[in-house]
C-alpha positions as CSV (number, residue, x, y, z in Angstrom):
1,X,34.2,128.2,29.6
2,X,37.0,125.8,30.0
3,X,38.1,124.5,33.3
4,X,41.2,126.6,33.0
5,X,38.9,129.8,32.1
6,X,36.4,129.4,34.7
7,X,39.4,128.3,37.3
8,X,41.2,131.7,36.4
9,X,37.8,134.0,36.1
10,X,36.5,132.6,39.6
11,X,39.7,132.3,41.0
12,X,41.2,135.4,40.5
13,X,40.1,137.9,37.4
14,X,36.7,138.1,38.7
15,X,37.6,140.0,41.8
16,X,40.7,141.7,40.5
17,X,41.2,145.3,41.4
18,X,41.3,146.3,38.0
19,X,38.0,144.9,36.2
20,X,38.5,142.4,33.4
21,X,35.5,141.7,31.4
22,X,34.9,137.6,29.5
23,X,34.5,136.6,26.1
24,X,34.3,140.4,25.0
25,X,33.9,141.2,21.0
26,X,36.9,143.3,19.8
27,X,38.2,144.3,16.4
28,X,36.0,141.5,15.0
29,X,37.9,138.8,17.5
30,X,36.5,137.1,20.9
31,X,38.8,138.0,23.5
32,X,39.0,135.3,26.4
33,X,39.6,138.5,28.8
34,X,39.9,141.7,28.3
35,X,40.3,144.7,31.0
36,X,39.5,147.6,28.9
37,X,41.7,150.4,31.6
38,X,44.8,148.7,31.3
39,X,43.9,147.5,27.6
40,X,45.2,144.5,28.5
41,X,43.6,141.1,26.5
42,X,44.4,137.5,28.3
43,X,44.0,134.3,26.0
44,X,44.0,130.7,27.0
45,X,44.9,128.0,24.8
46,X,44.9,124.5,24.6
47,X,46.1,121.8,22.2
48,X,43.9,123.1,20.0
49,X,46.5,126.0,19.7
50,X,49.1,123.6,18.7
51,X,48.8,123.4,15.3
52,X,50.5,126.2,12.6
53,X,47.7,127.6,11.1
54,X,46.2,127.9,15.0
55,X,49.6,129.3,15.3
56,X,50.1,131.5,12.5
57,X,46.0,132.8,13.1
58,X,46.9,134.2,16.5
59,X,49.9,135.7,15.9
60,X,48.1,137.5,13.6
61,X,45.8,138.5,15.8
62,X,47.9,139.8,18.4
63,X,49.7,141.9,15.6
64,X,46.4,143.3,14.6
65,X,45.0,143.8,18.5
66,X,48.6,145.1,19.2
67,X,48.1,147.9,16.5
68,X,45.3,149.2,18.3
69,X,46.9,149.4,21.3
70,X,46.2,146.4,23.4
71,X,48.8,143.8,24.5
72,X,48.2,140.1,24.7
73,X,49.3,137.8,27.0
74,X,48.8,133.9,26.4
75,X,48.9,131.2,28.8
76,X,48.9,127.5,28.6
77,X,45.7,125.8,30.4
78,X,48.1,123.8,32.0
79,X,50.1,126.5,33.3
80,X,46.3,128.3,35.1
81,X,45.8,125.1,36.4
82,X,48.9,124.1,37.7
83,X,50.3,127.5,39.0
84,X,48.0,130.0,39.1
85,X,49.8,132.3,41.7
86,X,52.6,132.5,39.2
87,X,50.0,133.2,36.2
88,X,48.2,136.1,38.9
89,X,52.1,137.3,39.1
90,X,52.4,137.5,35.4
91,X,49.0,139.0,35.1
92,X,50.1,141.8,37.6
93,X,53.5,142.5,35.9
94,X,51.6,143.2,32.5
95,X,49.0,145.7,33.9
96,X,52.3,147.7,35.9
97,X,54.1,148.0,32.3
């Protein structure tokens, strides 16, 4: 895992109420996290997301994960590392919608 991964697993998705799973296979795609009740998928990217075709390859893959009925949310590793409350609020909204 990446700091950023292992700061938001240990830090907060590990003992979340609802139960998010890591690096779970779906739909022939790794999902970062992934809590299977809420069908909720979280992805965190780096610079190595920058880039169009990085680009372009994950929005296709949230159209395709989307079509079977799970919603992605994407956060910066800066953002987990620098506000994590604010990335836990996020997290929240998503699973109440």
């Amino acid at each position: 895992m990446t700091p950023a991964e292992r700061r938001l697993w240990f830090d907060l998705l590990r003992s979340h109420p609802v139960k998010f799973r890591r690096q779970v296979p779906v739909l022939g795609y790794i999902l970062d996290f992934y809590a299977p009740s809420a069908r909720l998928c979280i992805e965190l990217d780096g610079r190595s997301h920058d880039g169009v075709e990085a680009q372009a390859y994950d929005a296709e893959r949230s159209r395709v994960l989307g079509g079977a009925g799970i919603r992605v949310v994407r956060f910066q590793n800066a953002e987990v590392m620098r506000n994590l409350p604010g990335v836990a609020a996020l997290i929240d909204s998503a699973i109440e919608e």
